[in-house]
C-alpha positions in Angstrom: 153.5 98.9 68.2 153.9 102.3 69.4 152.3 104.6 71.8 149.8 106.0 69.1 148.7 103.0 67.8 147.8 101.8 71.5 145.5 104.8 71.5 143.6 103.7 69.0 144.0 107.5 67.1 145.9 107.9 64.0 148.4 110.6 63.1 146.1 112.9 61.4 144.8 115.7 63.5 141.1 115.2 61.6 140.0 111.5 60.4 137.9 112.0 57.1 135.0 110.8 59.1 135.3 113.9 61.9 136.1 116.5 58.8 132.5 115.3 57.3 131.4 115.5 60.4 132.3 119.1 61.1 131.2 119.9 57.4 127.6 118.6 58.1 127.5 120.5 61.3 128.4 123.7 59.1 125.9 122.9 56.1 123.6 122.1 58.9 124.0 125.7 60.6 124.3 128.0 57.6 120.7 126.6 56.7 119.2 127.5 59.7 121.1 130.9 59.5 119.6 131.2 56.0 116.0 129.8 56.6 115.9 132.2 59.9 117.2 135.2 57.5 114.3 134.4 55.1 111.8 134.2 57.9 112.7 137.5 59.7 113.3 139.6 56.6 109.7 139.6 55.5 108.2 140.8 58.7 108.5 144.2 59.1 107.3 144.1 63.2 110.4 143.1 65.6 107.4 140.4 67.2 107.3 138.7 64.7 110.9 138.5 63.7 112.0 136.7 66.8 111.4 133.7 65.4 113.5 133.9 62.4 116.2 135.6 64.6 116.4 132.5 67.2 116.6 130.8 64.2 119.4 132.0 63.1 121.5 132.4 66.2 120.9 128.3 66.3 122.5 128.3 63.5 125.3 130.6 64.2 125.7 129.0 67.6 126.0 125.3 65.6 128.7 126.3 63.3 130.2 127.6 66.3 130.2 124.7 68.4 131.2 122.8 65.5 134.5 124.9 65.2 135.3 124.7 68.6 134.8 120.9 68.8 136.9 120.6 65.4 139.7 122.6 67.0 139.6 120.7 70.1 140.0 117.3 68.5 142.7 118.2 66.2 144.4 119.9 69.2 144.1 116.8 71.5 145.2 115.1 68.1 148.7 117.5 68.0 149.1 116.8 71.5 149.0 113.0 71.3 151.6 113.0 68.7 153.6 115.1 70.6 153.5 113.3 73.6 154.5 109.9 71.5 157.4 111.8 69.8 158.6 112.8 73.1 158.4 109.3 74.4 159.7 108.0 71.3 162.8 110.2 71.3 163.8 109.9 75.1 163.9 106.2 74.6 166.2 107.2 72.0 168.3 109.1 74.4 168.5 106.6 76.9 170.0 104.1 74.8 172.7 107.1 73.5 173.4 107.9 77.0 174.8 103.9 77.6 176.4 103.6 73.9 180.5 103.5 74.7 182.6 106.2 73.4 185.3 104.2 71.5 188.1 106.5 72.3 189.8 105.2 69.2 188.3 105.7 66.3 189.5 108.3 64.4 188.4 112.0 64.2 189.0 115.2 62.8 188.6 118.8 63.6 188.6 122.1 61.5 190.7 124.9 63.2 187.6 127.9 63.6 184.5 125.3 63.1 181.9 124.4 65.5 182.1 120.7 64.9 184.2 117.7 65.0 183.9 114.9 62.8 185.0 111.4 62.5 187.9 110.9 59.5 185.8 109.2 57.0 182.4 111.7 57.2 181.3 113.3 54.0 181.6 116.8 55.7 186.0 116.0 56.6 186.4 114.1 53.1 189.5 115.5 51.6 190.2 118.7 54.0 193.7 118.6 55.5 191.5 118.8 58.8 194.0 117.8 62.2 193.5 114.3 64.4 192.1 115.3 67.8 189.9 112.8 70.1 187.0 113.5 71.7 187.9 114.6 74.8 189.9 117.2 73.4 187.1 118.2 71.1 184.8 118.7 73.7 187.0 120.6 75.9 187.6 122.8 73.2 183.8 123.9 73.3 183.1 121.5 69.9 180.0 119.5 69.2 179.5 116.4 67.5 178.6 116.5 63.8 175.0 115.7 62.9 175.6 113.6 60.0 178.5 111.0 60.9 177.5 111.3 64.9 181.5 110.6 66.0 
């Protein structure tokens, strides 16, 4: 089980029930935009327009809210998952960090690359690349290849 499921939040920023939420909150607030439109553009004194206008600020003012609170959940959302990624990949790290470096298994280095490789990776197949060992590799400013992870 990991850290997410522990939560009780799943890994999409919006659930479909929050998106209908927001969307009803929406509907909801460009009707009250409309019906206060409708009510103030009749009237042709500002007294009695005030009630259309209040009207339709609640309406702007729901959307609004509604945004914001969308934006906030899938935020806290993003930040959950990035917090159990995190997690996720130090424990990863840790158990690197213990692995033993088997000073004999064979690997290869191109003169002018960046990387080394061990003999059998897809990247060193058939390139007439010289032995060197790790130690050597890193003290020669190289990194370990991505793919075959020597």
């Amino acid at each position: 089980m990991n850290l997410l499921s522990r939560a009780g939040r799943s890994w999409a920023p919006w659930a479909p029930v929050t998106s209908a939420m927001w969307l009803v909150a929406v509907v909801a607030g460009l009707v009250l935009t409309v019906v206060g439109w409708v009510m103030a553009s009749g009237e042709i004194a500002l007294d009695s327009q005030v009630a259309g206008a209040t009207t339709s600020i609640c309406g702007a003012l729901l959307i609004s809210v509604a945004g914001i609170a969308w934006t906030r959940h899938g935020y806290s959302a993003v930040r959950l998952r990035s917090e159990v990624a995190t997690a996720e990949l130090a424990a990863v790290l840790a158990t690197r960090r213990h692995e033993v470096i088997d000073e004999t298994r064979a690997l290869v280095a191109g003169r002018g690359r960046r990387w080394f490789h061990d003999a059998h990776c897809a990247f060193a197949t058939g390139r007439a690349w010289r032995p060197t060992t790790r130690v050597a590799a890193v003290s020669r400013g190289l990194e370990p290849c991505g793919v075959c992870q020597p």
